[in-house]
N, C-alpha and C positions, 0 to 999 in steps of 0.2 A: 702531324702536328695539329693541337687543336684550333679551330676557328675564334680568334679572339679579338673584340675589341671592348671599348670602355663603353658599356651600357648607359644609355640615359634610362636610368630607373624609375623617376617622375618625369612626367614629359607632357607637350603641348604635342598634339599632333594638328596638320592641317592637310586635307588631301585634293587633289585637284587632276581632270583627266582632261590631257591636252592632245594636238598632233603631233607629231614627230617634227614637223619644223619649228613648231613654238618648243619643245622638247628641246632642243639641240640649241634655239636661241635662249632659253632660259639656264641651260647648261651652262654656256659660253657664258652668262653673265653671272652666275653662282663662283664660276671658279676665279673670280677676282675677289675672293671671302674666302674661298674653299678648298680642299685638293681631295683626289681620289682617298677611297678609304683604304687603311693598307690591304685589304685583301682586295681589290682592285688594280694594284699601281700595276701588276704586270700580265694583267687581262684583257684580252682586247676588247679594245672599247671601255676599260674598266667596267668587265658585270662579270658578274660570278654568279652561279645559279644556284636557287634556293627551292628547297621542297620540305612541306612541313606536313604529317598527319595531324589532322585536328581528332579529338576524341569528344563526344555530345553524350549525352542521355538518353534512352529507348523514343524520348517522347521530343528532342531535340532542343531542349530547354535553353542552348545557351544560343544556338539558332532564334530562336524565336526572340529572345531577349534584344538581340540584335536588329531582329527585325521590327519590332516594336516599339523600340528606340529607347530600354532602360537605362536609366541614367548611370545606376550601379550595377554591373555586369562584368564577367570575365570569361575568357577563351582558356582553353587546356588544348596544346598544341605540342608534337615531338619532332624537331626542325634536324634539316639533314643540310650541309655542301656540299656531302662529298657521295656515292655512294659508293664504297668500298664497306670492308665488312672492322678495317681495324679502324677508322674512320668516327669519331665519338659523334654521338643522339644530343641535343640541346634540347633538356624537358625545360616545361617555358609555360608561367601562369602570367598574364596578360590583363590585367584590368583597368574598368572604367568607372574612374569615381569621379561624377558629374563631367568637369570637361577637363581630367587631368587622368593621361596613361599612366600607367605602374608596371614593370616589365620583372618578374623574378625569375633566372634560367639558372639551370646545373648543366655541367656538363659531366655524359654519364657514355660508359666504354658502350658500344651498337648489341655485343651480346647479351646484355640483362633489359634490352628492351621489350622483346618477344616476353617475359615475365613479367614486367611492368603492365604490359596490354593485356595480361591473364591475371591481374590482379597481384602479381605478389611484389611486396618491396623490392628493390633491390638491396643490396646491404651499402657497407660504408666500402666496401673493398671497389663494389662496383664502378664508385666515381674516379672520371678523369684527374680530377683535384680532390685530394682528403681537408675535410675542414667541416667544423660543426655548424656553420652557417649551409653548405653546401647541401649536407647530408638535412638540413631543415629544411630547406627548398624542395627538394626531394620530397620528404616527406610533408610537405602542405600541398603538392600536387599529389600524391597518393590519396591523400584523405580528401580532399576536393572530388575526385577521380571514384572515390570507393562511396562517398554519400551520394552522388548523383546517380550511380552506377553508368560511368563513363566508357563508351567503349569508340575504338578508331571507326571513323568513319568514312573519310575521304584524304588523297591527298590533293595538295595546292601547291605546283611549282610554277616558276616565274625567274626569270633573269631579271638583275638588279644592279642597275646603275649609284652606282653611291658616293657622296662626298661627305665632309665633316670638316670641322673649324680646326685650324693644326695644332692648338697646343689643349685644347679642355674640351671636346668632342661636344660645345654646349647648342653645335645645330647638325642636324644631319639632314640632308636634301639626297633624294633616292628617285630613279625613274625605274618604274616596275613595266616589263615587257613580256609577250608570247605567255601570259597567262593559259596556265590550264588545268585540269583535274581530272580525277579516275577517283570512282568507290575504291576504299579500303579491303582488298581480296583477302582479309586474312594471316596475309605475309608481308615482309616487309620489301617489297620489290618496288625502287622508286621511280623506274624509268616506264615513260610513257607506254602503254600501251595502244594497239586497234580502237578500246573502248572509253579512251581519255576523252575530253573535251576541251573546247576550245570559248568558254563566254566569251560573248562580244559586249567589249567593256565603253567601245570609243575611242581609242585611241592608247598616248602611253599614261598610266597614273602614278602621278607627282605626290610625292609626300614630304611636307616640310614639319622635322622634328625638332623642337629646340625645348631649354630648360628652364628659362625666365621668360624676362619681356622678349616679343616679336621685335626681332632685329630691324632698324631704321632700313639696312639695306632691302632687306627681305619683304619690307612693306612697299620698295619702292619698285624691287621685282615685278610684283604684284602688278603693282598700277601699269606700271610699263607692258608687261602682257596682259592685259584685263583679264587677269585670272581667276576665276570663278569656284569660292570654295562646294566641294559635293558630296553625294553619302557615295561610299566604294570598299564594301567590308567585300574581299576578297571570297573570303569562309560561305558569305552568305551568297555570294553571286554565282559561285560554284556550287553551292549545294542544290539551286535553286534549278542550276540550267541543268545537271544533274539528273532531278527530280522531273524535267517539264520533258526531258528523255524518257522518262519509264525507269531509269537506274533507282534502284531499290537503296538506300543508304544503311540500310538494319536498323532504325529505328521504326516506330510508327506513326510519327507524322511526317509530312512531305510539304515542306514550305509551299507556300502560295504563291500571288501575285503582289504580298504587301512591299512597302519599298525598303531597301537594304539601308540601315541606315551606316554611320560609319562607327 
């Protein structure tokens, strides 16, 4: 069954890495606003694990963007739940115009992925849902994908705690855990291997997503745990530790020591 829920398409994001006891205390006070997200409620702990291949440019252009801190920049990312092989891909263009996210995904059947990462379209057959807005999504990550000459480079999985507002999903509050990554071998094999890593980030990071104003309550969270917003691009923290390994990413720059922004 597909992974689905209501997308916040324009979004505020705010992120924050805390410990595990402010974690669980900020929990406990979210969920008087908030309930598990459905694909949580019958998970333990509410987390379901997420792994996404991010795809970059020979020269890492969208790495860099990130690290540099462009104000108008976007990710090209092929997000997994499940790995099983009938299990559907979530192709996913992610940008950042000044300080408002924009989230576009299809969801597309697992066997026309291996063709997407060699460049070739897939068709209209191949998506999970037929629909012309779909099949356009698709095809603005291909052409994004094909003028940068985008190729996989690393995956980035993480368990993820998540909640949402019940009736218009207009906040989403998420605690990301057991972060890690492996270069892209080629294949689409999402399970950890020997040569994954493990960034050390601090602790679990918090991300608060909403679609308007910042919630009175959410402001008041905040204060209550002096909670401190930070940069924590995932993509970049993993490419990074990656890189400070020797692990070759197949482009030809290898991030630095600039700071990740978010």
């Amino acid at each position: 069954m597909p992974f689905r829920h209501t997308l916040q398409s324009n979004r505020f994001e705010f992120k924050y890495v805390i410990d595990e006891n402010c974690a669980r205390a900020a929990r406990d006070f979210a969920l008087a606003y908030l309930e598990p997200d459905e694909h949580a409620l019958d998970k333990p702990n509410h987390e379901y694990g997420i792994c996404s291949l991010y795809l970059d440019s020979p020269d890492m252009a969208l790495c860099r963007a990130t690290l540099h801190g462009q104000r108008n920049r976007f990710k090209l990312r092929i997000r997994f739940y499940e790995d099983r092989a009938d299990a559907p891909a979530y192709v996913e263009i992610k940008r950042r115009v000044n300080n408002v996210i924009s989230k576009q995904r299809v969801a597309v059947r697992r066997a026309a992925i291996p063709g997407l990462l060699a460049g070739r379209l897939p068709g209209p057959s191949d998506l999970c849902a037929s629909g012309d807005d779909n099949f356009g999504s698709l095809e603005r990550f291909y052409g994004l994908a094909s003028t940068i000459r985008a190729e996989g480079r690393l995956f980035v999985s993480y368990m993820r705690e998540a909640y949402v507002t019940r009736n218009d999903n207009s906040v989403r509050v998420t605690f990301d855990r057991r972060l890690a990554a492996g270069r892209y071998p080629s294949e689409l094999k999402l399970s950890e291997t020997a040569d994954w890593v493990r960034p050390r980030v601090g602790g679990v990071i918090l991300e608060i997503k909403f679609t308007d104003r910042f919630p009175i309550w959410l402001r008041e969270m905040v204060r209550v745990f002096d909670l401190e917003r930070r940069s924590m691009a995932k993509y970049v923290a993993c490419a990074r530790q990656l890189a400070h390994l020797g692990v070759s990413l197949g482009g030809t720059y290898v991030p630095g020591r600039e700071e990740a922004r978010t």
